[in-house]
ROTIVEX-33508 format. One record per residue (C-alpha): residue number from 1; x, y, z. Coordinates in steps of 0.001 Angstrom, whole numbers, plus 500000, padded with zeros to 6 digits. Layout:
BEGIN
<r n="NUM" X="X" Y="Y" Z="Z"/>
...
//
This chain:
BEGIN
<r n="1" X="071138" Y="272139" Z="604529"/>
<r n="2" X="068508" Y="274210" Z="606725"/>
<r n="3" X="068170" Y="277476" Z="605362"/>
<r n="4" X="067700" Y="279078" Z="608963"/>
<r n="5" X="071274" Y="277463" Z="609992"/>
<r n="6" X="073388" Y="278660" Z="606983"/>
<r n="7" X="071965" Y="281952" Z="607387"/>
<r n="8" X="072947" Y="282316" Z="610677"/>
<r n="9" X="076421" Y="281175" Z="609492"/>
<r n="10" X="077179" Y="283611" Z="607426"/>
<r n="11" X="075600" Y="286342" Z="609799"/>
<r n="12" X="078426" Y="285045" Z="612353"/>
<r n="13" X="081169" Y="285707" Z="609895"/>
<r n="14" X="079949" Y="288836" Z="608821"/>
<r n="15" X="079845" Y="289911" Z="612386"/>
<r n="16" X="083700" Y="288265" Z="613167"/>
<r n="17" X="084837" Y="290854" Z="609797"/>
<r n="18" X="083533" Y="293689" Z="610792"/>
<r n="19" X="085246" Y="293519" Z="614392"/>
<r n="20" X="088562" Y="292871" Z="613518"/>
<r n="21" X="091258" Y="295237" Z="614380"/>
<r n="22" X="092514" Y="297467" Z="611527"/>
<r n="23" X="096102" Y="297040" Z="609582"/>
<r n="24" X="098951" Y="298389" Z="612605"/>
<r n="25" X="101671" Y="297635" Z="615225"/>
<r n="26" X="099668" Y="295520" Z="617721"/>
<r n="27" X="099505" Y="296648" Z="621391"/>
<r n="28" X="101995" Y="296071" Z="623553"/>
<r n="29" X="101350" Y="292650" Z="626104"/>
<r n="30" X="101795" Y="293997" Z="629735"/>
<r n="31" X="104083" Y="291776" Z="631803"/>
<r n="32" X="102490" Y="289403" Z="634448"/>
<r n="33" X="102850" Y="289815" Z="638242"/>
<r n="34" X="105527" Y="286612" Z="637934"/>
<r n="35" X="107462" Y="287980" Z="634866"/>
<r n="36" X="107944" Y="291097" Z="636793"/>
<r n="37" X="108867" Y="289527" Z="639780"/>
<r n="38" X="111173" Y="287329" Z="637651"/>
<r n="39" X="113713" Y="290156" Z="636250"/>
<r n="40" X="112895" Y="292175" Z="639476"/>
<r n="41" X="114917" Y="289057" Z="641141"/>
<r n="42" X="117291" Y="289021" Z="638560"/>
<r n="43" X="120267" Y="291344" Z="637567"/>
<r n="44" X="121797" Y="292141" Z="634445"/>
<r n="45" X="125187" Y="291520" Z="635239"/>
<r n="46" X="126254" Y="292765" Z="631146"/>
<r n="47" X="125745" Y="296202" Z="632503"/>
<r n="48" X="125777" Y="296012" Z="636200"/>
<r n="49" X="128582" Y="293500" Z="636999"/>
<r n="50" X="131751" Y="295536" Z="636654"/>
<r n="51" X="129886" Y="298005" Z="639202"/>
<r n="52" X="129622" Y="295638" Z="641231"/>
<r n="53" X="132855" Y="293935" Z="641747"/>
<r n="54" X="134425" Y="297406" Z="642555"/>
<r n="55" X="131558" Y="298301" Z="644903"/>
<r n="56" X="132496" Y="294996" Z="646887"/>
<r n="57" X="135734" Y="292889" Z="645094"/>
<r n="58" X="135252" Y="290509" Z="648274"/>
<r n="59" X="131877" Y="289352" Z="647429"/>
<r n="60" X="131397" Y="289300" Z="643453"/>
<r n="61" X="133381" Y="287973" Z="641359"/>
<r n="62" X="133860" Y="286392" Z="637998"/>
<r n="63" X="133626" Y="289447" Z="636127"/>
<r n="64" X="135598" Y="290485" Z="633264"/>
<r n="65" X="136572" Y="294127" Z="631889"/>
<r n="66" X="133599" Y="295516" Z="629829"/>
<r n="67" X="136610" Y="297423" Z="627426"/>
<r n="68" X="136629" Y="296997" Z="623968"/>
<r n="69" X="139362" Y="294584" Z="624349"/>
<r n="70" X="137854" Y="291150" Z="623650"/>
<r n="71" X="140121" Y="289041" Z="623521"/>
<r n="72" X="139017" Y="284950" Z="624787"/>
<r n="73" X="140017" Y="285015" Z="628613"/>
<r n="74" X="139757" Y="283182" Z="632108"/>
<r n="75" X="139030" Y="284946" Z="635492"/>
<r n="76" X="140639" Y="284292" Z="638833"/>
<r n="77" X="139990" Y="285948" Z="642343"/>
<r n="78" X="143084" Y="285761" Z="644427"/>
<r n="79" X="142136" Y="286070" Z="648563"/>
<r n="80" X="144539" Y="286311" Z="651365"/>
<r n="81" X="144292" Y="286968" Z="655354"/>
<r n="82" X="147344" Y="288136" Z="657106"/>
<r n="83" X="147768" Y="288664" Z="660460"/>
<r n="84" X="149318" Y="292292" Z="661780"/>
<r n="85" X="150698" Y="293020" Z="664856"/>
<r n="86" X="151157" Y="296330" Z="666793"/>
<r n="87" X="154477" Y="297851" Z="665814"/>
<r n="88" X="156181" Y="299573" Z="668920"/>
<r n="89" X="158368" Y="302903" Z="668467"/>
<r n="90" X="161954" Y="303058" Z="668223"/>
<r n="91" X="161835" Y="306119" Z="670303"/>
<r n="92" X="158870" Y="305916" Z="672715"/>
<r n="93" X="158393" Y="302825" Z="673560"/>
<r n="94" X="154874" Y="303013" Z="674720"/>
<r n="95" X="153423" Y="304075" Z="671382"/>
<r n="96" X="152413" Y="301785" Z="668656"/>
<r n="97" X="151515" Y="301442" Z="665214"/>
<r n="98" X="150838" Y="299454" Z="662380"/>
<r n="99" X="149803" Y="298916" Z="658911"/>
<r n="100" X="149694" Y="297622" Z="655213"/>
<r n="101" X="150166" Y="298479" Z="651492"/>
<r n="102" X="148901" Y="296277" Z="648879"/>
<r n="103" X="149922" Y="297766" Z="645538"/>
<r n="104" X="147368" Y="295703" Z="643379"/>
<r n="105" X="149087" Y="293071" Z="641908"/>
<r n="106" X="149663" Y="289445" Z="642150"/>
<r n="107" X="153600" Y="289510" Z="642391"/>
<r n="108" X="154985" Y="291606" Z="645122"/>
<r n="109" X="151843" Y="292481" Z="645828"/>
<r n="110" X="151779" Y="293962" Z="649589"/>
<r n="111" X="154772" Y="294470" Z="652023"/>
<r n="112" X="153694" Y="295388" Z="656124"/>
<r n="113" X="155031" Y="297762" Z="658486"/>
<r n="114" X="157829" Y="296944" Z="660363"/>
<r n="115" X="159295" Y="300104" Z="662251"/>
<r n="116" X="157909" Y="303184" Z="663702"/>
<r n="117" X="159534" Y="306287" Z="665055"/>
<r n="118" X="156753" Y="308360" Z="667217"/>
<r n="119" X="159047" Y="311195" Z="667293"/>
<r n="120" X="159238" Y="311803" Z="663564"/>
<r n="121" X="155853" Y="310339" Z="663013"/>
<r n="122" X="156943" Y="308229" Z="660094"/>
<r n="123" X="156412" Y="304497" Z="659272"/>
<r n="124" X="158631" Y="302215" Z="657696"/>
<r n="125" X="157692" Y="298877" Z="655481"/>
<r n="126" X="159096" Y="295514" Z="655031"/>
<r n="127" X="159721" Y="293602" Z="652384"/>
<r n="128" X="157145" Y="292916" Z="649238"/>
<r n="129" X="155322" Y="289546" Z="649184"/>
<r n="130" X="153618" Y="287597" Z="646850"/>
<r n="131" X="150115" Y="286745" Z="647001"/>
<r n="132" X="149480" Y="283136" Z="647910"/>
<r n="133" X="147865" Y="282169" Z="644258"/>
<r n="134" X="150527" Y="283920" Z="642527"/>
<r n="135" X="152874" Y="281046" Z="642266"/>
<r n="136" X="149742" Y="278897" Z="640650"/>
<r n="137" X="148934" Y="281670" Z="638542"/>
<r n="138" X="152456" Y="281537" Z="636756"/>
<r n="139" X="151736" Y="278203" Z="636110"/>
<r n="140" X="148459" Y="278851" Z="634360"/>
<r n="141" X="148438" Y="282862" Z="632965"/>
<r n="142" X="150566" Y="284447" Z="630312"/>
<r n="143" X="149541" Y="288173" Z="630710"/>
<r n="144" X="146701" Y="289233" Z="633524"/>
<r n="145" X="145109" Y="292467" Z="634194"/>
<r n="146" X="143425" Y="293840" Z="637444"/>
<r n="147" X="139089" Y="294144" Z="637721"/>
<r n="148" X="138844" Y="294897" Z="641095"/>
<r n="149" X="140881" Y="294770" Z="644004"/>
<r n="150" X="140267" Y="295690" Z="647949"/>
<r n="151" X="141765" Y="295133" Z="651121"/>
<r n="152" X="139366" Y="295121" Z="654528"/>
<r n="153" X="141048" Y="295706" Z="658196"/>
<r n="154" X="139266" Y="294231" Z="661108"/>
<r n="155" X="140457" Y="294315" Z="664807"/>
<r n="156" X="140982" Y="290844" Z="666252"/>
<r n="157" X="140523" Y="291564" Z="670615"/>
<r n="158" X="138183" Y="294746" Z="672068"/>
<r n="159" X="137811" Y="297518" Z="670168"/>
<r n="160" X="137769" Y="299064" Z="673252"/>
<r n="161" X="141829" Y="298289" Z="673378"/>
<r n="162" X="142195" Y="299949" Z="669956"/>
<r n="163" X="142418" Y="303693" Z="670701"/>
<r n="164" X="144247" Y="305495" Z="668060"/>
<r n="165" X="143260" Y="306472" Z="664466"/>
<r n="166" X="142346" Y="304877" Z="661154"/>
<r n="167" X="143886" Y="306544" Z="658360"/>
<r n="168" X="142989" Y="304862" Z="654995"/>
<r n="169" X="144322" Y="305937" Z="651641"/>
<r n="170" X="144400" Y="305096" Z="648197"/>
<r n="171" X="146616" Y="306767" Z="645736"/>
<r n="172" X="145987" Y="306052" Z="641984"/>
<r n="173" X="149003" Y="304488" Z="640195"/>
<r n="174" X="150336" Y="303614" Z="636303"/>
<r n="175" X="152904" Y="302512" Z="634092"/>
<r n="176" X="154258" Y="305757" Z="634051"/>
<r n="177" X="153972" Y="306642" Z="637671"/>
<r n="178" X="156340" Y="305348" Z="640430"/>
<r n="179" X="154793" Y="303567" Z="643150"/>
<r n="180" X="153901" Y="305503" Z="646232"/>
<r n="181" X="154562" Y="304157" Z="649661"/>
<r n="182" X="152784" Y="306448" Z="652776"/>
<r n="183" X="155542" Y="307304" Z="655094"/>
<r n="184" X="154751" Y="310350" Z="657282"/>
<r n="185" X="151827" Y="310401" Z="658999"/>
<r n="186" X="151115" Y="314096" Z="659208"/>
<r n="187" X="150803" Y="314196" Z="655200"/>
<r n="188" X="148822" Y="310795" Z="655033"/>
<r n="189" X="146202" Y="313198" Z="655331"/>
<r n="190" X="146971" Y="315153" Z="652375"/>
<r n="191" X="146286" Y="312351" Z="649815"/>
<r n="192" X="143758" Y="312793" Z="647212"/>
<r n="193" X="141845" Y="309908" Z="648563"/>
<r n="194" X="141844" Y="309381" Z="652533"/>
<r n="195" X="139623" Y="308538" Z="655219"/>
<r n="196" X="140178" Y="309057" Z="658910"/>
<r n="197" X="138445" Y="307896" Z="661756"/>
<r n="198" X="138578" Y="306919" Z="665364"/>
<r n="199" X="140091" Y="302953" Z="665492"/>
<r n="200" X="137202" Y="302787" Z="668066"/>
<r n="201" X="134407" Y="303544" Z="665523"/>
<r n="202" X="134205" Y="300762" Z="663392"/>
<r n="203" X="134850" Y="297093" Z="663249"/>
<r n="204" X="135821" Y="296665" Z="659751"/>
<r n="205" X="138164" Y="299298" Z="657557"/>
<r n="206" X="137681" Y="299041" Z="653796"/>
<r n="207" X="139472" Y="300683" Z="650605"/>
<r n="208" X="138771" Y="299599" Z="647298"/>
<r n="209" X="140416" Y="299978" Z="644263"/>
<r n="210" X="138922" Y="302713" Z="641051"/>
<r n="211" X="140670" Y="302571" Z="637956"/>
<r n="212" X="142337" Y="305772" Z="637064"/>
<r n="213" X="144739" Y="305401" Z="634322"/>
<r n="214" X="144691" Y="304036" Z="630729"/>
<r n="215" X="147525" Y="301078" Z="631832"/>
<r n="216" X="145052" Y="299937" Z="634299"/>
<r n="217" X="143536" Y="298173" Z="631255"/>
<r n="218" X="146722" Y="296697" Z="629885"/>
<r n="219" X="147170" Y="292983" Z="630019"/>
<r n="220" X="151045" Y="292955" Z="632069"/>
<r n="221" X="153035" Y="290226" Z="632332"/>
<r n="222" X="152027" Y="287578" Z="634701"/>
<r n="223" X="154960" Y="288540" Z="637065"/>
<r n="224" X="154922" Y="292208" Z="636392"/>
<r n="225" X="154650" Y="294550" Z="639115"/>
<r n="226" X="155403" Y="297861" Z="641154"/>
<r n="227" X="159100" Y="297004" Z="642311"/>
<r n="228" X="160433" Y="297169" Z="638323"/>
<r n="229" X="161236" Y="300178" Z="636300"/>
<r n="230" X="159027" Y="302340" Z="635598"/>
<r n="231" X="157642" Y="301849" Z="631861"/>
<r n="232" X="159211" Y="298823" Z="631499"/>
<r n="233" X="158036" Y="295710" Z="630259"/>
<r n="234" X="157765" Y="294306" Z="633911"/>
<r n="235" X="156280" Y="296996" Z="635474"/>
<r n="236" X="152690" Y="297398" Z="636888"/>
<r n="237" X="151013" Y="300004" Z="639000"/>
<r n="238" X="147215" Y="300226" Z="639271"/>
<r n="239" X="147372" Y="301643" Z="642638"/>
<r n="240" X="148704" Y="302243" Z="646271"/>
<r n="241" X="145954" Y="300458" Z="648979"/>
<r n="242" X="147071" Y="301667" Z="652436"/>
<r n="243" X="145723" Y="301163" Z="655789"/>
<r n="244" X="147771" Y="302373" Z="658707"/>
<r n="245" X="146949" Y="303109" Z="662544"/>
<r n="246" X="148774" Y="304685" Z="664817"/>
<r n="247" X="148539" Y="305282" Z="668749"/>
<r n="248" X="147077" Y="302262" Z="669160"/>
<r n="249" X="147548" Y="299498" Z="671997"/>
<r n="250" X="150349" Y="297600" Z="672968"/>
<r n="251" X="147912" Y="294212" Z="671843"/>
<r n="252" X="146423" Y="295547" Z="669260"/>
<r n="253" X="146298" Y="292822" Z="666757"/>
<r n="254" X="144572" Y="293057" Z="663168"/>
<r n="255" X="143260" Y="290695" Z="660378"/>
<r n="256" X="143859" Y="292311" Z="657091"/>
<r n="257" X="142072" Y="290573" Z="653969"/>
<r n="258" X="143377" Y="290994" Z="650510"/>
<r n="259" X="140870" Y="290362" Z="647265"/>
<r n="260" X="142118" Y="290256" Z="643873"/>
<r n="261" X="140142" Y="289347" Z="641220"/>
<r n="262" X="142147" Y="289465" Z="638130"/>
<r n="263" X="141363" Y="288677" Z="633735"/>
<r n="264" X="143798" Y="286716" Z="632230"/>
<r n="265" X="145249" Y="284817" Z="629244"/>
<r n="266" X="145591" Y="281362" Z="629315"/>
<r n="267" X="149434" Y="280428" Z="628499"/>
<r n="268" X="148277" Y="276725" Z="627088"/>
<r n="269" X="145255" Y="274776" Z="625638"/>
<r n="270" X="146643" Y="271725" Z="626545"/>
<r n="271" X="144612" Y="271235" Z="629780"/>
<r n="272" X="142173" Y="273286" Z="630338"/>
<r n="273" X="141217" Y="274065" Z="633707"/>
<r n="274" X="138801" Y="276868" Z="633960"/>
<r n="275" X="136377" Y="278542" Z="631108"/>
<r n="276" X="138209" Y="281011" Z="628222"/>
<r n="277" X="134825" Y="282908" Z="627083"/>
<r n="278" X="134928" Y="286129" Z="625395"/>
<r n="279" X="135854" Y="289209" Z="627007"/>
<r n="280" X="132407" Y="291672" Z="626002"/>
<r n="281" X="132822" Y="294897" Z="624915"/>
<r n="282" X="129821" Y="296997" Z="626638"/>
<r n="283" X="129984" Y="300713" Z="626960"/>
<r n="284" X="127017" Y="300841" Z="629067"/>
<r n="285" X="128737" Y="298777" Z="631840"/>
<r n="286" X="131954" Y="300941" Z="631683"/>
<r n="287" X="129542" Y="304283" Z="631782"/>
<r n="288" X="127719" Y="302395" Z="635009"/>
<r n="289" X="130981" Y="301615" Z="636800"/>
<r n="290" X="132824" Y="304743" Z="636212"/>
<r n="291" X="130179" Y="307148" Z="637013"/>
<r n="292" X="128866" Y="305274" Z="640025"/>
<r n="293" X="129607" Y="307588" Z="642932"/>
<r n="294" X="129651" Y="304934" Z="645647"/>
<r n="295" X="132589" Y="303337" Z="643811"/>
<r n="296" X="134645" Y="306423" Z="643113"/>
<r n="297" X="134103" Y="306536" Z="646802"/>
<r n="298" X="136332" Y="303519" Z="647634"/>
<r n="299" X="135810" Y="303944" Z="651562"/>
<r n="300" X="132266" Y="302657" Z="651213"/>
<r n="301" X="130540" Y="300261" Z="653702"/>
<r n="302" X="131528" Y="297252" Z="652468"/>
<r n="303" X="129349" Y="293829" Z="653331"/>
<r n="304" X="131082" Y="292472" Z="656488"/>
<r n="305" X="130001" Y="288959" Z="655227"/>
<r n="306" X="131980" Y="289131" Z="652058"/>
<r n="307" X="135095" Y="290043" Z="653920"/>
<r n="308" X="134627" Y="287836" Z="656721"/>
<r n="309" X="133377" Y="284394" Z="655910"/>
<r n="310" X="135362" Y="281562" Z="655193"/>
<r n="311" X="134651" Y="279651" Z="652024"/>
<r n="312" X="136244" Y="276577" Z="651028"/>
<r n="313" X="138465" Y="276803" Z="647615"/>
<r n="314" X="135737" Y="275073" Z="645476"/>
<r n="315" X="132792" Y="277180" Z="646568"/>
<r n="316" X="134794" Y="280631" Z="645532"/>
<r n="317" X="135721" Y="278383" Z="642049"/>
<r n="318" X="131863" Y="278611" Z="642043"/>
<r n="319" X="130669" Y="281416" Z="642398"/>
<r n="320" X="133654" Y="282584" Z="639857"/>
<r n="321" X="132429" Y="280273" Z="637011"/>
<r n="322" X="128990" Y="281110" Z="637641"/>
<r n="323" X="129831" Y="285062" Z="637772"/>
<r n="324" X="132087" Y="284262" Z="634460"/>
<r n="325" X="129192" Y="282518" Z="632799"/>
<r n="326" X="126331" Y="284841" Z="633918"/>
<r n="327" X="127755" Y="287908" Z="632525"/>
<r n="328" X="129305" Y="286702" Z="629148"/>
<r n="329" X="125643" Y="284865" Z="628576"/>
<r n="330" X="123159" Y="287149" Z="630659"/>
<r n="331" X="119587" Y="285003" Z="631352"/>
<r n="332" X="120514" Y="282943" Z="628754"/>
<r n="333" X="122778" Y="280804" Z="630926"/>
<r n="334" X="120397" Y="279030" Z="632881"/>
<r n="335" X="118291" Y="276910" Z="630092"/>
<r n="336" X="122207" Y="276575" Z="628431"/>
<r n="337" X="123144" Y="275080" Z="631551"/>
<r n="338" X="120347" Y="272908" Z="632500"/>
<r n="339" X="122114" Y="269771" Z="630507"/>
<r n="340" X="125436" Y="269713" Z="632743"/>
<r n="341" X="123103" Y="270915" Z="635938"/>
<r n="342" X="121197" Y="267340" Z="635070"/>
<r n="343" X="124753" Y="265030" Z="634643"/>
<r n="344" X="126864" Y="267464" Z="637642"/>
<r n="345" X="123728" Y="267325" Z="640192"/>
<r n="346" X="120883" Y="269989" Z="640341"/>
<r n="347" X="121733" Y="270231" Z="644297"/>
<r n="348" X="125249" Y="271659" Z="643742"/>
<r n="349" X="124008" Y="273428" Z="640631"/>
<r n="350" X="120990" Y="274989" Z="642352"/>
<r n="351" X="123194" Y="276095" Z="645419"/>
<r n="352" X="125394" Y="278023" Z="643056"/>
<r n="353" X="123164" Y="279721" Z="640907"/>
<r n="354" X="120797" Y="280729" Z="644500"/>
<r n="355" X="124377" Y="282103" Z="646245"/>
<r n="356" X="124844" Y="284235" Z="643038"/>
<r n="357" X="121123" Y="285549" Z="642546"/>
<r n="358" X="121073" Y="286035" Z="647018"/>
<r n="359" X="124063" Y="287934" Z="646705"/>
<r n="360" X="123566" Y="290499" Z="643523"/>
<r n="361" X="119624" Y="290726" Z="643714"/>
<r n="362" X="119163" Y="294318" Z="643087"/>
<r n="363" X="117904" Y="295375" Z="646206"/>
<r n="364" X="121351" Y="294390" Z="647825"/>
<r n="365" X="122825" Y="296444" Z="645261"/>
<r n="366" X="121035" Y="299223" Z="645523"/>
<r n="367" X="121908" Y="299177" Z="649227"/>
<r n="368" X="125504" Y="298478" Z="648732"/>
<r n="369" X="126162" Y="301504" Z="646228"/>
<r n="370" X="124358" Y="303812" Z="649145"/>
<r n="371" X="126408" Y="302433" Z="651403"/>
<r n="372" X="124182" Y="300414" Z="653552"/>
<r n="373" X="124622" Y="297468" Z="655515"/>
<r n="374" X="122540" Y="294905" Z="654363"/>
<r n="375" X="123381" Y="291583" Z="656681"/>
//
């Protein structure tokens, strides 16, 4: 061996020794410009999901209750458009009025008004209706409790034919409360949560539901709802939802959308047609949800294009599974998924998992909980 060469070797790992880094925690790795951008796109929808179903119940959903019950479940959004007409006055007959209370649950769910007297200023309702999915649900659900809930108001000719007043309400409910059903229309006013403005003012009218009692939480029978006995085994009242307008025209015609989006127990494992995943406990997304002013708001701007576009059956079965999947499994989700996204097609797959990401990046969100319209 040349002297000169081995020298030299060992001067190089004398030199390597003496510049190592002493015995410690190493230093934290900063984040590339793409791994930022990466979680920037993303949202954590284990702590910022339940937030934002009640912020907008027409546009998210999938989501499950972040209590600490945890018991397997499935998820289900229930939608409905209905059509209300101007309701003319028994006693003058050129005023008009009309309205809608949805009362939060699948089963007797909303009723519409059907009478007004001008003189008294009072409001009378029909009967209670079932939502359209409820009779499927039965089929599927043994017990079912409500996430979020909403119902949007939109005039369907001029607005410059709707003259007359807004008044939106919601009244917090439970299964020791009776229901409440607005009536007069001089104390509408004097609910704990109303909003009134000029029909004139705005194209679409939005109340969504808070949770504000204990029994909120409860699984209920799937046929339970606010027209039993109080406390009873069949009885469930998250909540009055009421829209009505008065001194309005003579054509004054309204589309009212209902959203449900619901948690519930399978009754079978014999067929299984949607995903039972656990039900996460996650105080951190109850603390975001509950505290979040823009959702104890309830009349907050909510995204005309979740309320108003029409979506086949299949692509709201998406967006649920996805939602469903997404915040039981976080990030997570997408390499699990990449085996079925191969076999089912990565076009459909890709087209889901882009709607979800479009629709609950967190700029959107953050403009959403201010209030903002962000078309």
């Amino acid at each position: 061996m040349n002297p000169a060469k081995a020298s030299k070797s060992v001067t190089t790992v004398t030199t390597t020794k003496k510049t190592q880094s002493p015995p410690g925690p190493k230093p934290k790795r900063r984040r590339s410009k793409k791994q930022r951008r990466r979680q920037q796109r993303g949202l954590d929808l284990n702590n910022l999901g339940w937030a934002a179903t009640l912020v907008d119940p027409f546009g998210v959903h999938g989501i499950r209750l972040p209590d600490d019950v945890v018991t397997p479940s499935c998820v289900a959004s229930l939608r409905q458009r209905i059509t209300v007409s101007a309701v003319q006055s028994t006693t003058d007959l050129s005023k008009y009025a009309a309205g809608i209370n949805f009362f939060g649950t699948s089963s007797s769910g909303y009723q519409v008004c059907n009478s007004y007297n001008s003189t008294s200023g009072t409001v009378a309702w029909g009967s209670l209706s079932d939502l359209n999915g409820q009779s499927t649900l039965v089929q599927l659900a043994r017990r079912y409790r409500i996430v979020s809930a909403g119902i949007a108001v939109q005039g369907t000719n001029a607005m410059a034919q709707n003259q007359g007043k807004n008044i939106c309400m919601f009244i917090p409910g439970g299964d020791n409360a009776g229901p409440i059903t607005p009536s007069a229309v001089s104390s509408m006013t004097t609910y704990e949560n109303v909003d009134v403005q000029p029909l004139n003012a705005q194209s679409i009218c939005s109340v969504c539901y808070v949770p504000t009692d204990k029994s909120n939480y409860d699984y209920h029978g799937v046929s339970a709802n606010a027209a039993g006995t109080v406390g009873a085994t069949n009885y469930y009242y998250p909540g009055t939802l009421s829209w009505v307008a008065t001194g309005i025209d003579a054509s004054a015609s309204f589309e009212v959308v209902i959203c449900l989006n619901i948690e519930y127990l399978p009754n079978s494992n014999v067929l299984s047609f949607v995903n039972v995943l656990p039900s996460i406990y996650n105080p951190t997304a109850l603390k975001l949800g509950l505290n979040n002013s823009q959702v104890r708001n309830v009349f907050h701007t909510v995204d005309p294009q979740s309320v108003m576009a029409s979506e086949p059956t299949n692509g709201i079965g998406l967006q649920t599974t996805f939602g469903s999947l997404l915040s039981s499994f976080g990030e997570g989700f997408a390499a699990m998924a990449q085996p079925v996204a191969e076999r089912a097609g990565a076009a459909l797959f890709n087209y889901g998992a882009n709607r979800m990401v479009n629709a609950m990046n967190p700029q959107r969100m953050t403009s959403a909980m201010l209030g903002y319209n962000t078309l």
